[in-house]
C-alpha positions in Angstrom: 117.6 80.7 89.2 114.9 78.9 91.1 114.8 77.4 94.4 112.7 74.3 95.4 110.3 74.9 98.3 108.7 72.7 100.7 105.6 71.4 98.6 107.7 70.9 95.5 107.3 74.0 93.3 109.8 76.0 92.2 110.2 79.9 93.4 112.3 81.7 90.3 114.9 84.2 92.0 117.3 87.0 90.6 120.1 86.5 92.1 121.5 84.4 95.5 124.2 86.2 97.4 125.5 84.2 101.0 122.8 82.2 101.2 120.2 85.2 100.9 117.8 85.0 97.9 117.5 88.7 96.0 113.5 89.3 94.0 114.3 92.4 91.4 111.3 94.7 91.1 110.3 97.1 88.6 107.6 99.2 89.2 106.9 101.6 86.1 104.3 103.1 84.2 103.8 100.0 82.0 103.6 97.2 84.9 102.2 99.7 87.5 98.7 98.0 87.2 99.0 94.8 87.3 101.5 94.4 90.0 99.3 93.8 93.2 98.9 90.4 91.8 102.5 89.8 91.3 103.4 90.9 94.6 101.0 89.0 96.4 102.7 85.9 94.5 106.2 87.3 96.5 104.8 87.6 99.2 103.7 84.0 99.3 107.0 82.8 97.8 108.6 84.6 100.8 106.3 83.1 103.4 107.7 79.6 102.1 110.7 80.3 102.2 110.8 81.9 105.9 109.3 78.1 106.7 112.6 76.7 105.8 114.8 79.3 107.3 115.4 81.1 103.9 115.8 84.6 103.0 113.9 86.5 100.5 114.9 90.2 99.9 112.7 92.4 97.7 115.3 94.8 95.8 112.6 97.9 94.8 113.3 99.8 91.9 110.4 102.5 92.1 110.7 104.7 89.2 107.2 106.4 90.2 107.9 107.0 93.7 104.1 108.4 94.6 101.0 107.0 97.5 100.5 104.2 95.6 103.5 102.4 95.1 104.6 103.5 99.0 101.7 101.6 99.7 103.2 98.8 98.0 106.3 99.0 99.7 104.6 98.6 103.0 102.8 95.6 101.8 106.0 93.4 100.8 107.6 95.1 103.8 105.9 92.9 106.0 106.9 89.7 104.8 110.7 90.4 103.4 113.3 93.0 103.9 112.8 95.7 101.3 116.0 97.3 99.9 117.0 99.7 96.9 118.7 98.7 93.6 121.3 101.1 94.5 121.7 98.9 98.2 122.3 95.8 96.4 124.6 97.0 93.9 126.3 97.7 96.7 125.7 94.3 98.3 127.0 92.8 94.7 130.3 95.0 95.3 131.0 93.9 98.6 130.3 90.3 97.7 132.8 90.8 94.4 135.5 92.0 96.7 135.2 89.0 99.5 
């Protein structure tokens, strides 16, 4: 799934759910180093996509759950809405049903 921003490039997406546009994140043991950059890239994408009036929700799956990945929460906090996997499972559900 991708979505074409202002500029022309494409911003790759999980899933789209009533016009909101859902970013699945992993953070584990094996990708827990190299994810600053990654999320720095989201954060970007969702600053783009606020220009157009578009939503970008971070869905966190934090299998590590210590400082430094709370301090990665924070950091995409300010630029999208951060919510669990088990929140948008429940988002999924209550979009299945409508």
């Amino acid at each position: 799934n991708a979505i074409q921003e202002q500029y022309g490039n494409n911003i790759n997406f999980d899933y789209k759910i009533n016009d909101k546009y859902y970013k699945l994140i992993f953070l584990t043991e094996d990708n827990y180093n190299g994810y600053v950059a990654i999320l720095k890239m989201w954060i970007a994408n969702s600053i783009m996509l606020k220009k157009e009036n578009k939503e970008l929700i971070f869905v966190l799956d934090d299998n590590l759950n210590n400082e430094k990945t709370e301090t990665y929460k924070k950091m995409i906090s300010d630029y999208g809405k951060v919510i669990s996997i088990q929140d948008f499972v429940n988002i999924k559900i209550e979009n299945i049903k409508n």
